[in-house]
SETOR-368732 format. One record per residue (C-alpha): chain; residue in one letter; residue number from 1; x, y, z. Coordinates in nm, 3 decimals. Layout:
REC c r   k      px      py      pz
REC A a NUM       X       Y       Z
...
***
This chain:
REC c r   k      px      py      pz
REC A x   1   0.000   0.000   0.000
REC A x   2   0.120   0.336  -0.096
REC A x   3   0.224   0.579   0.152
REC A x   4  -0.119   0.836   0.033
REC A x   5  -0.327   0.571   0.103
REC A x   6  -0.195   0.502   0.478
REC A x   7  -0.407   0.751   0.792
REC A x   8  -0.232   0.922   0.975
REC A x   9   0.044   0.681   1.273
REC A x  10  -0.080   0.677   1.593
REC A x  11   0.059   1.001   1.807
REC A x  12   0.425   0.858   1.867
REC A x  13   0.468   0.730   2.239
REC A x  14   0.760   0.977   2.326
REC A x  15   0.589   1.262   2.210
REC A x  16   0.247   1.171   2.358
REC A x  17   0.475   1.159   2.733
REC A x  18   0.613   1.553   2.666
REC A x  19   0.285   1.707   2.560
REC A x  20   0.134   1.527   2.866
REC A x  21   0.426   1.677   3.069
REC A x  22   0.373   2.029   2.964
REC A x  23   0.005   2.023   2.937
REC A x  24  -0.112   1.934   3.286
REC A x  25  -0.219   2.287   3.431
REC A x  26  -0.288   2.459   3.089
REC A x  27  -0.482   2.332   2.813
REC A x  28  -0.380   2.351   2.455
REC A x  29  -0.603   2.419   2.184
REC A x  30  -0.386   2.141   1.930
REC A x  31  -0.359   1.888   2.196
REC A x  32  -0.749   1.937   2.310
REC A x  33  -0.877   1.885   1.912
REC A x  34  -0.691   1.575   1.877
REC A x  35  -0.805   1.500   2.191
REC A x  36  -1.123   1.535   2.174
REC A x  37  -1.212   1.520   1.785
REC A x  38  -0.982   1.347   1.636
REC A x  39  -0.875   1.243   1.301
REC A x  40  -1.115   1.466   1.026
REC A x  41  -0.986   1.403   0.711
REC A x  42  -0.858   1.059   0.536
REC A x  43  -0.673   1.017   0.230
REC A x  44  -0.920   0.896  -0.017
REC A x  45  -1.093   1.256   0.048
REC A x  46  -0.777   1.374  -0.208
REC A x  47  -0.787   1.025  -0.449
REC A x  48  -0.932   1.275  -0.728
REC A x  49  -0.642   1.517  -0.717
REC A x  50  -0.321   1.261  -0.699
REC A x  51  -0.245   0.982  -1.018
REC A x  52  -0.234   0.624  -0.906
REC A x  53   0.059   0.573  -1.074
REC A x  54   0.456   0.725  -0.961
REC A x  55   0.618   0.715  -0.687
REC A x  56   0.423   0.824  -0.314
REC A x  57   0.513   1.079  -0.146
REC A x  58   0.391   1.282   0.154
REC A x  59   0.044   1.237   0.314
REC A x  60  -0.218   1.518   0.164
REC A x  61  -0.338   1.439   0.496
REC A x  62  -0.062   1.585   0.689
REC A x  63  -0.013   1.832   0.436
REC A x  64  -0.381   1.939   0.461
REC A x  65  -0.349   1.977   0.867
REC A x  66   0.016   2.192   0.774
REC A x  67  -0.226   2.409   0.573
REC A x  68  -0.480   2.463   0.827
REC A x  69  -0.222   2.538   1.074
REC A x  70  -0.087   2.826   0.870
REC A x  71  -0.415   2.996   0.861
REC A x  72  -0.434   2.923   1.216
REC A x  73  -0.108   3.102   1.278
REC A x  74  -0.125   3.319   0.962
REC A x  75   0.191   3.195   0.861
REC A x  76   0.399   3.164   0.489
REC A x  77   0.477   2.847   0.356
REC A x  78   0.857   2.844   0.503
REC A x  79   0.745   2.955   0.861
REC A x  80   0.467   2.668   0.907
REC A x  81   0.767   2.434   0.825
REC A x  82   0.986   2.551   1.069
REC A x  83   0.708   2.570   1.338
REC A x  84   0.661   2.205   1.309
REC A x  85   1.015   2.132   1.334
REC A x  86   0.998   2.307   1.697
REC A x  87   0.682   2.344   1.814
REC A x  88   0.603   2.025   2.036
REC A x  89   0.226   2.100   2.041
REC A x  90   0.183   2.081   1.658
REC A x  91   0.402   1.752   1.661
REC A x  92   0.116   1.590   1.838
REC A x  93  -0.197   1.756   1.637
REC A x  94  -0.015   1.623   1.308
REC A x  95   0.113   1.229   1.472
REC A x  96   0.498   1.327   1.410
REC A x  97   0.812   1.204   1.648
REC A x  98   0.999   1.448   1.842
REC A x  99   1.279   1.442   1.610
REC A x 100   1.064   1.520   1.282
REC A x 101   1.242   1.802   1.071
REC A x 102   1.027   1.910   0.833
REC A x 103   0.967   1.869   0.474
REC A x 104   1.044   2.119   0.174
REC A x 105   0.819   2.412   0.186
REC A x 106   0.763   2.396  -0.197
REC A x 107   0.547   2.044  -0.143
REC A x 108   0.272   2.345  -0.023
REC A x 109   0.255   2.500  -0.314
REC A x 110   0.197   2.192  -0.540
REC A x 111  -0.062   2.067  -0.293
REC A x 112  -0.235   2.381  -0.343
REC A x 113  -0.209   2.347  -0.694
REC A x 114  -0.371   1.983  -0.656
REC A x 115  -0.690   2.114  -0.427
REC A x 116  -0.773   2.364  -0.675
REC A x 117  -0.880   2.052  -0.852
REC A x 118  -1.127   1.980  -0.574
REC A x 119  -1.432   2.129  -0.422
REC A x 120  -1.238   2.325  -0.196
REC A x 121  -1.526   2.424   0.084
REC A x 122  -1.641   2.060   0.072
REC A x 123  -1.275   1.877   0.123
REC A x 124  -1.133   2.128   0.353
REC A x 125  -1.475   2.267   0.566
REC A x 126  -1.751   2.049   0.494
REC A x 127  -1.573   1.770   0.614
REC A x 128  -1.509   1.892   0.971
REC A x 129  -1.853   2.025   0.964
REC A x 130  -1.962   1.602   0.929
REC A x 131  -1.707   1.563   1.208
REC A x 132  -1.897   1.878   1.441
REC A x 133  -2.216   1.726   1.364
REC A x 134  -2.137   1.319   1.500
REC A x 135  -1.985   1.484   1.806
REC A x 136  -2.320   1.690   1.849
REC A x 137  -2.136   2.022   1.863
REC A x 138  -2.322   2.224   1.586
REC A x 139  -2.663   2.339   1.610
REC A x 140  -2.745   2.520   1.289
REC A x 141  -3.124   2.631   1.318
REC A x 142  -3.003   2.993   1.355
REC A x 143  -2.704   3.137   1.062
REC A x 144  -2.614   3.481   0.989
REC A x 145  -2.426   3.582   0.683
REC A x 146  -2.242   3.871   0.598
REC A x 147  -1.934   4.007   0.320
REC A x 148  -1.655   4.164   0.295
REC A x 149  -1.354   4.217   0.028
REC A x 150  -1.074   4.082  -0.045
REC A x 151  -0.776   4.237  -0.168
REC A x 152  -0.594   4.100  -0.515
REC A x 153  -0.221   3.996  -0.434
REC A x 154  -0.145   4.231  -0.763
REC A x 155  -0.011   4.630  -0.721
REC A x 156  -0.237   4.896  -0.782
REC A x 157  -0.240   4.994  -1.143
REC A x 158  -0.333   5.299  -1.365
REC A x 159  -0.424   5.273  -1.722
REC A x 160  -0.095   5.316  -1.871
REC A x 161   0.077   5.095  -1.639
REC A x 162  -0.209   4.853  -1.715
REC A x 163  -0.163   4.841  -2.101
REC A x 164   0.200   4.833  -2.076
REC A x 165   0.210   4.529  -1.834
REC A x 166  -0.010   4.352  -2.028
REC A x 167   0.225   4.386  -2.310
REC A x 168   0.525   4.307  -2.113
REC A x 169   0.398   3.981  -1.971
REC A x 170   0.305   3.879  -2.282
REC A x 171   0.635   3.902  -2.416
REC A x 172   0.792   3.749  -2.158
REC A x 173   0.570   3.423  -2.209
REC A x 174   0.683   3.391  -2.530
REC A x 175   0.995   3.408  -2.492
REC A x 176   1.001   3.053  -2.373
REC A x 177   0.730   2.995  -2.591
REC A x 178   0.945   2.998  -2.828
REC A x 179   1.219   3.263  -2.839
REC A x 180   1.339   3.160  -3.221
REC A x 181   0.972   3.277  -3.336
REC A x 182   0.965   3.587  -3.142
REC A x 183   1.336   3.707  -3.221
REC A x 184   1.196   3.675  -3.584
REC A x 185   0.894   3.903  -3.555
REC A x 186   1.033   4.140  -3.270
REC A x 187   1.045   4.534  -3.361
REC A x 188   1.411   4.664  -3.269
REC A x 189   1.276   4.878  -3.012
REC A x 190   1.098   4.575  -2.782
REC A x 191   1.375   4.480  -2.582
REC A x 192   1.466   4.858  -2.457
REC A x 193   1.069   4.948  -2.398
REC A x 194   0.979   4.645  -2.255
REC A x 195   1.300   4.563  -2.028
REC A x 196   1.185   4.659  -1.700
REC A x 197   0.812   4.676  -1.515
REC A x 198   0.671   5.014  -1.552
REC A x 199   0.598   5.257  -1.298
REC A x 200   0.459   5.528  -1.289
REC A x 201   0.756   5.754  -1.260
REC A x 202   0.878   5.575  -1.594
REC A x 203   0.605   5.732  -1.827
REC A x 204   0.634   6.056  -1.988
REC A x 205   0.547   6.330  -1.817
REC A x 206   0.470   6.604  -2.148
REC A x 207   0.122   6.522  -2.263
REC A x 208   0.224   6.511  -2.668
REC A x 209   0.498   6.249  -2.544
REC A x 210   0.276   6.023  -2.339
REC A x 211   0.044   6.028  -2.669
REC A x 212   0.332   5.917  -2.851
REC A x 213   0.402   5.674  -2.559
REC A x 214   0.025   5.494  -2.523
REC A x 215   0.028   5.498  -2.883
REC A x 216   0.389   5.256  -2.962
REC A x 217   0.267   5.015  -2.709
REC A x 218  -0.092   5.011  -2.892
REC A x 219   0.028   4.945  -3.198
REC A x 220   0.298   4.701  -3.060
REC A x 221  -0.011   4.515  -2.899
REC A x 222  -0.204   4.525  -3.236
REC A x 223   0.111   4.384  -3.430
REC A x 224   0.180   4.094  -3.176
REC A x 225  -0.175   3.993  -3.189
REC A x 226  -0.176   4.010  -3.587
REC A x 227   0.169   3.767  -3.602
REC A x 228  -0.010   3.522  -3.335
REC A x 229  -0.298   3.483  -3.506
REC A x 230  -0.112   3.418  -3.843
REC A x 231   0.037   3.102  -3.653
REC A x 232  -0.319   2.953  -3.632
REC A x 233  -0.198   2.772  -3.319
REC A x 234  -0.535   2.765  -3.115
REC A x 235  -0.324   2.680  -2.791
REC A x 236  -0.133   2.962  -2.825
REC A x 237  -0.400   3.203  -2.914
REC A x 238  -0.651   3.057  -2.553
REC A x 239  -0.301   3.078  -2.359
REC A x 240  -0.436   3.324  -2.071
REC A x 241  -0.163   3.588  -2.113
REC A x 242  -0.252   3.596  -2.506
REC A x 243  -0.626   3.644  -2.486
REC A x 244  -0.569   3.893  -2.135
REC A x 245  -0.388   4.094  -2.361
REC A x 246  -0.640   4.085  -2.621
REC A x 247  -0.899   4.164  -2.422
REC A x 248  -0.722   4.464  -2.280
REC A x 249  -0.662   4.631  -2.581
REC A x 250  -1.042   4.533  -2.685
REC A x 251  -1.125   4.707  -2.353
REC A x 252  -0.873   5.019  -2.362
REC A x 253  -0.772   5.121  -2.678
REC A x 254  -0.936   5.288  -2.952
REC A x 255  -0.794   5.313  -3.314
REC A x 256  -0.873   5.602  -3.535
REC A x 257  -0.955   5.541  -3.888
REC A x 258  -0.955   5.917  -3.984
REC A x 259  -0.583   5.910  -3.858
REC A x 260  -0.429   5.615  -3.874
REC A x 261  -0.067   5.776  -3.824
REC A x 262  -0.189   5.907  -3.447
REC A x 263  -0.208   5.508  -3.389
REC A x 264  -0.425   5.386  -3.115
REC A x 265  -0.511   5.592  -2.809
REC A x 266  -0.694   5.506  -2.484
REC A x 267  -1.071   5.507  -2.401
REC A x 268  -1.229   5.834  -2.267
REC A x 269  -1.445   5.753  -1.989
REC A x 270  -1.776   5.785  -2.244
REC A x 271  -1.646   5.580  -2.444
REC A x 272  -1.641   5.177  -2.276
REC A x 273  -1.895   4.957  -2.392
REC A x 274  -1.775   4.694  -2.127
REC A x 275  -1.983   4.625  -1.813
REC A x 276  -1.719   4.680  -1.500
REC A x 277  -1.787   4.294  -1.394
REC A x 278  -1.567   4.264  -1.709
REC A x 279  -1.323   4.477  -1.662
REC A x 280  -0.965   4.363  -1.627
REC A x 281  -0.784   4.584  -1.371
REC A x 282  -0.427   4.399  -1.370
REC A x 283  -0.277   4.157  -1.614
REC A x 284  -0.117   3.953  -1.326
REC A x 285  -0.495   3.865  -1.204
REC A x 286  -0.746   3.883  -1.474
REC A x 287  -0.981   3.753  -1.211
REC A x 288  -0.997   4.059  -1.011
REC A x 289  -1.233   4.311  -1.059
REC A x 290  -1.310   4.708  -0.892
REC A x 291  -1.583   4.660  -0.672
REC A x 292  -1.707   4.907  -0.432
REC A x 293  -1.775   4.798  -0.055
REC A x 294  -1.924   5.053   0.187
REC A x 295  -1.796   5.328  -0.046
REC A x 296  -1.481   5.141  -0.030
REC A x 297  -1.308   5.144  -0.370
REC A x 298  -1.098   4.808  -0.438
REC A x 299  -0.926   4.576  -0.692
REC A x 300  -0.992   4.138  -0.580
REC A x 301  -1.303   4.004  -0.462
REC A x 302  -1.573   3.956  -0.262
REC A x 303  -1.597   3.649  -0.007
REC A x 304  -1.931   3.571   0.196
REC A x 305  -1.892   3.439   0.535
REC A x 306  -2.219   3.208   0.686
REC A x 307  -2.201   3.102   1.080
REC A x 308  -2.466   2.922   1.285
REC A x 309  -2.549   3.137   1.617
REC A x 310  -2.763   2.912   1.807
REC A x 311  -2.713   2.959   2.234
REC A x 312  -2.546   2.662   2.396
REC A x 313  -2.332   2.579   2.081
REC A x 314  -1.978   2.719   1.941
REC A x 315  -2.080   2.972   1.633
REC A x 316  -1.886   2.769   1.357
REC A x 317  -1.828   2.895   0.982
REC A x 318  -2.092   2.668   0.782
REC A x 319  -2.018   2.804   0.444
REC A x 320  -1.808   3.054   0.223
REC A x 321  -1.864   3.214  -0.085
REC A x 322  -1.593   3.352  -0.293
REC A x 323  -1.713   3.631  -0.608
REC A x 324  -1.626   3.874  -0.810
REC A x 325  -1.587   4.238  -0.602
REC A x 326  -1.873   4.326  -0.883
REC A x 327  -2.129   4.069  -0.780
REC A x 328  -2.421   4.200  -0.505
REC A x 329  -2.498   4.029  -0.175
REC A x 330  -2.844   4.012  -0.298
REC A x 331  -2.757   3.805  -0.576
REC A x 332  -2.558   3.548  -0.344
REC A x 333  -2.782   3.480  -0.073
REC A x 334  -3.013   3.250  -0.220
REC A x 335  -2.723   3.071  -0.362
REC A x 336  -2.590   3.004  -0.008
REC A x 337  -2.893   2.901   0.106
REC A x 338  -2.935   2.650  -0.116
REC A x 339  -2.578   2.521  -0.047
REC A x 340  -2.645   2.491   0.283
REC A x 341  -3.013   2.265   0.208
REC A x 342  -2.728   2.089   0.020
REC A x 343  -2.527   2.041   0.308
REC A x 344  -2.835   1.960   0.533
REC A x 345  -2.795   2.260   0.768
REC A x 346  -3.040   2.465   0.633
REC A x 347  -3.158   2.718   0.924
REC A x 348  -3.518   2.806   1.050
REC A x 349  -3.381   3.162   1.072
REC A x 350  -3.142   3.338   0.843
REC A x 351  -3.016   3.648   1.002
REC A x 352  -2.862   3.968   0.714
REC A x 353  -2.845   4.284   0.644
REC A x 354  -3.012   4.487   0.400
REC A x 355  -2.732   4.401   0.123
REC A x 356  -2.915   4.090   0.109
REC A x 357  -3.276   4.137   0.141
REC A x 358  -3.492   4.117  -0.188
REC A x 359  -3.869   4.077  -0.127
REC A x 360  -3.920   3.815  -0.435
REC A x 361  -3.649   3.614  -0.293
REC A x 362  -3.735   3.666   0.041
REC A x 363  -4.108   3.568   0.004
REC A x 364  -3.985   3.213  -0.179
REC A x 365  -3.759   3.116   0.123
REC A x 366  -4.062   3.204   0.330
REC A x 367  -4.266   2.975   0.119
REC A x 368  -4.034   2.707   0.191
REC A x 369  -4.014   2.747   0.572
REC A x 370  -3.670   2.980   0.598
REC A x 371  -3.767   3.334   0.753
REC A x 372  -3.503   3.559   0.638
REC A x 373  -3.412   3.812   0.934
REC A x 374  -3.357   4.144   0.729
REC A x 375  -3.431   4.496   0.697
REC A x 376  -3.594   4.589   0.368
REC A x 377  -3.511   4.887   0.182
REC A x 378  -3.801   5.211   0.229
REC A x 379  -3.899   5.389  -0.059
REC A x 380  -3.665   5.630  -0.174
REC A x 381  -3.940   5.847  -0.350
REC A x 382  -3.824   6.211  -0.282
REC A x 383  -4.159   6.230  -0.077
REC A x 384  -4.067   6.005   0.153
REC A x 385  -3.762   6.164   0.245
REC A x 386  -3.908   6.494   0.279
REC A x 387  -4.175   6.381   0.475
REC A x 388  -4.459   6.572   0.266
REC A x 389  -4.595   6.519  -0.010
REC A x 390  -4.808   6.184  -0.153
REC A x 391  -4.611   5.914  -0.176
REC A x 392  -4.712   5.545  -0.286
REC A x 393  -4.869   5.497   0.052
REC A x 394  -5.107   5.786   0.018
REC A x 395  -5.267   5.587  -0.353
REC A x 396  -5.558   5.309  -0.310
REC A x 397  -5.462   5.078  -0.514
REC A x 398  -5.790   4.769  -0.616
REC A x 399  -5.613   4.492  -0.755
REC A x 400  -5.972   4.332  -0.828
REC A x 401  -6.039   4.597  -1.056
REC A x 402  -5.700   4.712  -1.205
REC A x 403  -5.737   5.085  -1.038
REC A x 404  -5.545   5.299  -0.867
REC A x 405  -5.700   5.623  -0.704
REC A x 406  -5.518   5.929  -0.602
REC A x 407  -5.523   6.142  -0.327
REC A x 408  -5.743   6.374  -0.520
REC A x 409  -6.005   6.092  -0.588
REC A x 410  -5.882   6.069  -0.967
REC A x 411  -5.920   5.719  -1.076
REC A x 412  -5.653   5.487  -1.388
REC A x 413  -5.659   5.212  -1.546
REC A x 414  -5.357   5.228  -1.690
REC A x 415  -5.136   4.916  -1.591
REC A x 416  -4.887   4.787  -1.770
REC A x 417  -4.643   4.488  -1.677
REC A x 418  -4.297   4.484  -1.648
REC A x 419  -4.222   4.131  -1.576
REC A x 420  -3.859   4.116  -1.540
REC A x 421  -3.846   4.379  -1.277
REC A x 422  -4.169   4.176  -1.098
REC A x 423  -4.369   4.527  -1.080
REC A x 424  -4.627   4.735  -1.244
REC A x 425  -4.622   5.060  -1.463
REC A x 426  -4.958   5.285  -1.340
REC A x 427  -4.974   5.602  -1.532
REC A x 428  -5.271   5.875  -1.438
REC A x 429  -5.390   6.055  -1.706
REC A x 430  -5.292   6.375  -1.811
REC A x 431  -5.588   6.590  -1.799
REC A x 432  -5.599   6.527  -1.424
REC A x 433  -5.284   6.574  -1.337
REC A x 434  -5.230   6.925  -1.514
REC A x 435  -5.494   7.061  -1.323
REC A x 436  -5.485   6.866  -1.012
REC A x 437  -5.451   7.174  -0.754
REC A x 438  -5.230   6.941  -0.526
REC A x 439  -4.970   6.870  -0.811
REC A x 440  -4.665   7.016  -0.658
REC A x 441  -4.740   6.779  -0.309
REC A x 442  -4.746   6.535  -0.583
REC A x 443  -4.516   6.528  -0.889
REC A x 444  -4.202   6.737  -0.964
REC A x 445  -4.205   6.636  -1.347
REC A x 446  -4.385   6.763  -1.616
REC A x 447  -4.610   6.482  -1.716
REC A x 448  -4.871   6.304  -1.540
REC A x 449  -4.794   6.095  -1.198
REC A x 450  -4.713   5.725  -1.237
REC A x 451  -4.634   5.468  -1.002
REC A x 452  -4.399   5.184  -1.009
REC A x 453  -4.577   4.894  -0.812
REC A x 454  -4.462   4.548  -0.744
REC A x 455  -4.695   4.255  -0.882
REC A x 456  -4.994   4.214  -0.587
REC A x 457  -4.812   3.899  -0.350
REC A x 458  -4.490   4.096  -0.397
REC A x 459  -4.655   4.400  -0.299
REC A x 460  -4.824   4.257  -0.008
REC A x 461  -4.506   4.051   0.088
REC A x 462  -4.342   4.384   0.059
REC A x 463  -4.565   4.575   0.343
REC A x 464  -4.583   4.283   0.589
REC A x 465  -4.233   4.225   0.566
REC A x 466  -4.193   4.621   0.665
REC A x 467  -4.404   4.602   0.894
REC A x 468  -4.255   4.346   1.065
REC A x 469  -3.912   4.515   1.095
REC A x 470  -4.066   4.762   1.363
REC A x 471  -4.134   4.532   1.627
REC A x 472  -3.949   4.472   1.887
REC A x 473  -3.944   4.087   1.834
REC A x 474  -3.799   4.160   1.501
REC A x 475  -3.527   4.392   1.648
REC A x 476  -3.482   4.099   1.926
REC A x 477  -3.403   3.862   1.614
REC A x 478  -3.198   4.085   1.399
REC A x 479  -2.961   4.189   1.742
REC A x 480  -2.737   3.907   1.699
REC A x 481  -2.650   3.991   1.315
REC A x 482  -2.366   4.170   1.436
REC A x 483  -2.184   3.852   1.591
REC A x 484  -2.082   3.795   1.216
REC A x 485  -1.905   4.116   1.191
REC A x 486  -1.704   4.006   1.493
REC A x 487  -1.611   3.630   1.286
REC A x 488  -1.513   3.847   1.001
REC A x 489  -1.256   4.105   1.211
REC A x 490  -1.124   3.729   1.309
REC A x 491  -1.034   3.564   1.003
REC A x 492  -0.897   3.936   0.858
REC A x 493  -0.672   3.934   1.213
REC A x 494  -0.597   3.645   1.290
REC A x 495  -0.524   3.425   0.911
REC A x 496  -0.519   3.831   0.704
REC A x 497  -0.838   3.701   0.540
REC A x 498  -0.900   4.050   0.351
REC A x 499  -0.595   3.999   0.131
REC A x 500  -0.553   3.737  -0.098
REC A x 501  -0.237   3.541  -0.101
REC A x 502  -0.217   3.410  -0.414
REC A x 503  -0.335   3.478  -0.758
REC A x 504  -0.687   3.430  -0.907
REC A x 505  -1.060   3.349  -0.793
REC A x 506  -1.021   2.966  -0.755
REC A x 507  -0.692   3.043  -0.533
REC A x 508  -0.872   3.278  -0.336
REC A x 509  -1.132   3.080  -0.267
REC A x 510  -0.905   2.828  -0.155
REC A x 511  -0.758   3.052   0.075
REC A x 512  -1.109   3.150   0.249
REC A x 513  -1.191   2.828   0.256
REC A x 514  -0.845   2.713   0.467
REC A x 515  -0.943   3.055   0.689
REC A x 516  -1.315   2.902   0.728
REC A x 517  -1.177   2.544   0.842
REC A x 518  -0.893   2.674   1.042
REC A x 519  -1.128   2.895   1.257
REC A x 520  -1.365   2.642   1.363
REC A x 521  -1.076   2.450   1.469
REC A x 522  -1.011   2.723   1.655
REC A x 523  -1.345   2.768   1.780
REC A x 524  -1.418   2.374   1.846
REC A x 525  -1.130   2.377   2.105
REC A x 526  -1.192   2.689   2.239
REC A x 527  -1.550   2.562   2.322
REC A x 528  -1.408   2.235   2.426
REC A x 529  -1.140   2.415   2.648
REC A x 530  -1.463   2.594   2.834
REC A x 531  -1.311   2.937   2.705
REC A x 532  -1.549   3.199   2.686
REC A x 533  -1.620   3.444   2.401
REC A x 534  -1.485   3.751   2.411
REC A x 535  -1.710   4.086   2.493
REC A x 536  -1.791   4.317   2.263
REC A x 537  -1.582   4.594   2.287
REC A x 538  -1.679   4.953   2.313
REC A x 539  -1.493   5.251   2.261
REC A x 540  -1.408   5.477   2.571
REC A x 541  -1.612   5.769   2.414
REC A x 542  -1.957   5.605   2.432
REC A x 543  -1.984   5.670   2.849
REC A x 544  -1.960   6.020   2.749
REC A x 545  -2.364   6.203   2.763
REC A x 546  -2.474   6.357   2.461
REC A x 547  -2.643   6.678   2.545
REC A x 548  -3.029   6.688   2.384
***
């Protein structure tokens, strides 16, 4: 039997003795989850991501567990190595002898590269979620969810540093692509221009020189592109670096037919035709995307962290969502809930905030026995905020008869649907409206009033579910929301879970995935320990009294 197929030894004798030693008056949080848990993970779990053929080599168990630990620790790929050489505790959580010393740290990196292959929430966090649930320590009838970003592991680029990466890189591929080909089609200027990264300091400063500037590198782009696709070598043409520069100078340059000797020049803002969820913002990650997070401008993604929050249980991570920094929270939250029905932890109560209430989706949970815990959205007429005027609550609306009435008594009938946004179109006439003596309480425009309605059970749906948001049960419910905020401030702390480490969505994912597993470890012997949570903290200022 090969060494991938073998568990984990048995915790070595002399290294059982010292942890037992040095353990008796404190507990340790690696000692208490073998302890008390156990093994989690076996080796078949990684049979799909390792060939049954060639030589064995290390366990993907162990190197799983070496994994965990460095999001545990938040440590690099060298420093988890050397912590297991020394560190007697993590000796015992991984089985090793006293005398183990270590392994390569590049192994890490390849076994990365093999559990991008897998489902990476299901190997690395569903599977101690199985383990949670046969030792009866997860309860999962209340979750809260909540987002934040991520940062791409890529510098900060402008426009022209953008383009003239993108060229750069794609040079340098082919280069050992093949450097006989390239030396053939080169211009005599490529291997000055394109020596060194640019920076921002490196471009010209004069604006008729920087023309000149944007425009060589377009038309070096354009003339690279033209040889590749001469070759007719499909592999070459689908290699990522070939078709992220192609779509960069789809996205960013124009060329002039009225004057072709200008060359190409960049995009004015007016002019992109590309949605921003398309946009490529660095050549070294053509995953990430801008996104904007509580008017927080940034370039990487978007991750979505679920945690059960039932009393008398410890709050672990029960899913993770990693997206584009472009994709909404609304978007993602029926997604997760049907990951979790998936999983078999689907809660009675999902608790979010108001990124992630929509009342369509909203109503069909409630039709299938999940009350989302959420404030809607009010009405943003300018009525409501001014707090005069009629606004929609002020119209009777008959959805028997197909009528809305006014304040004023005036009576329509014209509906119209608009079924991809769910709502209705009602328009008053004009002949009202123009001489309707309470016009300016009612309209700002110059036509007639119309109203933009959803369909009738999203409409009702709408008002009970705001209505319900002012109670005090609801408030009760929606209270413990913030606990997520708190799980969030400890994966960016303690594993730096708001900046990527590596390069790329699947990567990424990855990475929050590791951060998701190695915090319930965290949490499971914490709970197991008897350690209580922390408080919530609160800054010196609020004991001072605000005047009236």
């Amino acid at each position: 039997m090969s060494l991938f197929r073998e568990p984990l030894p048995p915790i070595p004798q002399e290294t059982a003795k010292v942890v037992r030693a040095i353990t008796r008056r404190k507990k340790n949080l690696y000692v208490t989850f073998a302890d008390e848990i156990g093994p989690v993970y076996v080796a078949d779990d990684f049979a799909d991501a390792y060939s049954k053929r060639g030589q064995p080599g290390l366990s993907p168990v162990l190197l799983l567990l070496v994994t965990l630990i460095q999001f545990i620790e938040n440590l690099s790929d060298r420093a988890v190595v050397e912590a297991l050489q020394f560190r007697i505790d993590l000796k015992y959580f991984l089985h090793l002898p006293l005398d183990y010393d270590g392994f390569d740290p590049s192994v890490l990196t390849e076994f990365r590269q093999r559990l991008i292959k897998l489902d990476a929430t299901k190997v690395l966090l569903d599977k101690l979620l199985d383990v949670a649930i046969e030792k009866g320590l997860l309860k999962s009838s209340k979750q809260r969810t909540d987002s934040t970003h991520v940062l791409a592991s890529v510098r900060d680029l402008n426009r022209l540093e953008l383009v003239f990466e993108t060229m750069r890189l794609a040079l340098e591929f082919l280069i050992d692509w093949n450097f006989e080909w390239l030396e053939s089609i080169a211009q005599p200027e490529w291997a000055h221009r394109y020596a060194q990264p640019c920076f921002n300091f490196r471009i010209p400063k004069k604006e008729k020189d920087k023309a000149n500037w944007i425009a060589n590198i377009g038309r070096d782009g354009y003339f690279l592109l033209e040889e590749i696709d001469k070759l007719e070598n499909l592999a070459l043409i689908d290699h990522p670096r070939i078709s992220t520069l192609r779509k960069i100078w789809e996205q960013q340059f124009v060329v002039e037919n009225d004057h072709p000797k200008k060359g190409p020049r960049l995009r004015k803002d007016d002019e992109y035709t590309i949605a921003s969820s398309e946009m490529i913002v660095s050549p070294h990650d053509s995953d990430a995307r801008l996104g904007t997070k509580r008017g927080f401008q940034h370039k990487g993604y978007k991750t979505h962290i679920t945690e059960t929050c039932d009393e008398n249980a410890p709050h672990l991570i029960s899913h993770v969502e990693t997206t584009s920094a472009t994709t909404t929270d609304v978007e993602m939250r029926p997604l997760i809930e049907k990951r979790l029905g998936e999983k078999g932890l689907s809660p009675l109560e999902h608790i979010v905030d108001a990124g992630y209430t929509d009342v369509k989706t909203m109503k069909e949970a409630s039709d299938n026995g999940l009350d989302v815990i959420g404030p809607m959205q009010m009405c943003t007429s300018w009525q409501d905020k001014a707090g005069k005027g009629f606004a929609l609550a002020d119209f009777q609306i008959d959805w028997d008869t197909r009528q809305a009435i006014c304040p004023a008594g005036k009576t329509t009938n014209n509906w119209s649907e608009r079924s991809k946004e769910s709502s209705l179109h009602i328009k008053f006439e004009v002949k009202h409206c123009s001489a309707c003596p309470f016009r300016t309480n009612c309209t700002k425009g110059t036509g007639p009033r119309t109203l933009q309605v959803k369909e009738r059970d999203l409409f009702d749906a709408l008002a009970r579910f705001r209505k319900r948001q002012d109670t005090e049960e609801f408030k009760k419910k929606y209270s413990i929301r913030a606990g997520v905020e708190g799980t969030i401030s400890q994966a960016v702390r303690r594993s730096g879970g708001r900046r990527s480490r590596y390069l790329g969505l699947a990567k990424t994912h990855l990475q929050i995935a590791a951060t998701a597993a190695a915090l319930n470890i965290l949490r499971l012997a914490n709970w197991l320990i008897e350690l209580p949570l922390a408080k919530t903290r609160k800054s010196p200022l609020s004991l001072l009294s605000v005047p009236a």
